[in-house]
N, C-alpha and C positions, 0 to 999 in steps of 0.2 A: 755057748749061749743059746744058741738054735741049732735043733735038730734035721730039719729038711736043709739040703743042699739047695734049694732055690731059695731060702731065706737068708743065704751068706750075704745076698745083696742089703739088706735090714743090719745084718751084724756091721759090717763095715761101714754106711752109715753113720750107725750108732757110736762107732769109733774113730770116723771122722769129723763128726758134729756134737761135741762132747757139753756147748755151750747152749745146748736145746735141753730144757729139763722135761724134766719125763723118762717114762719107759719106753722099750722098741716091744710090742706085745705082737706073737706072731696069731694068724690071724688066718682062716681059708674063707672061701667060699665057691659057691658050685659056677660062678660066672653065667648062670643065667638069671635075668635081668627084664622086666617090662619096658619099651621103649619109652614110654611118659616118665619113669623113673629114671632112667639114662639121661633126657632132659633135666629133669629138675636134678640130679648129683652134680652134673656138669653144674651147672647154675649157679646150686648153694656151692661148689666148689672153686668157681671162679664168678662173684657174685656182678661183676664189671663185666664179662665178658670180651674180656682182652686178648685171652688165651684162642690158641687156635686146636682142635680136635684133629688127630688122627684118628681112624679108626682103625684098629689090627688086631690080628687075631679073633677074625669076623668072616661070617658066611656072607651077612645084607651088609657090609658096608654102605652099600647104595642105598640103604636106610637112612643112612644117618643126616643127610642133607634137607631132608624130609622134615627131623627133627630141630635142626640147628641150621643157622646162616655160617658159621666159621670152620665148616668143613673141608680140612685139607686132602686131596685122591692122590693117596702115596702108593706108587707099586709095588707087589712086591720085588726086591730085590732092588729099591730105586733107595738112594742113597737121599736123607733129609737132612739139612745140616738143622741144631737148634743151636742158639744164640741169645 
């Protein structure tokens, strides 16, 4: 179904959520991002704002508090359970 090796995580997925209609469409982009946009994705993404933010795989993580009030400071290497 997918070509990239980091997209198996999308195949399986797709293979264990067989009751979600639709397509798994694979997808890049370059990961960079204006911070006003990162607000408002987060936003329309979690419209309540219930959800808490990690940030990873980031230079300014210390940005992002700046941006949002539900910023959680995960180290690396620090173990986060989600529930």
């Amino acid at each position: 179904m997918f070509g990239c090796s980091l997209c198996r995580i999308a195949e399986q997925a797709a293979l264990q959520c067989p009751e979600v209609a639709g397509d798994f469409i694979q997808a890049h982009t370059s990961g960079h991002i204006f911070p006003a946009h990162v607000a408002a994705f987060l936003d329309r993404l979690d419209p309540h704002q219930t959800a808490r933010i990690l940030p990873i795989h980031t230079f300014h993580k210390d940005r992002f508090p700046k941006l949002l009030d539900r910023v959680e400071d995960v180290r690396d290497g620090e173990v986060y359970e989600v529930v």
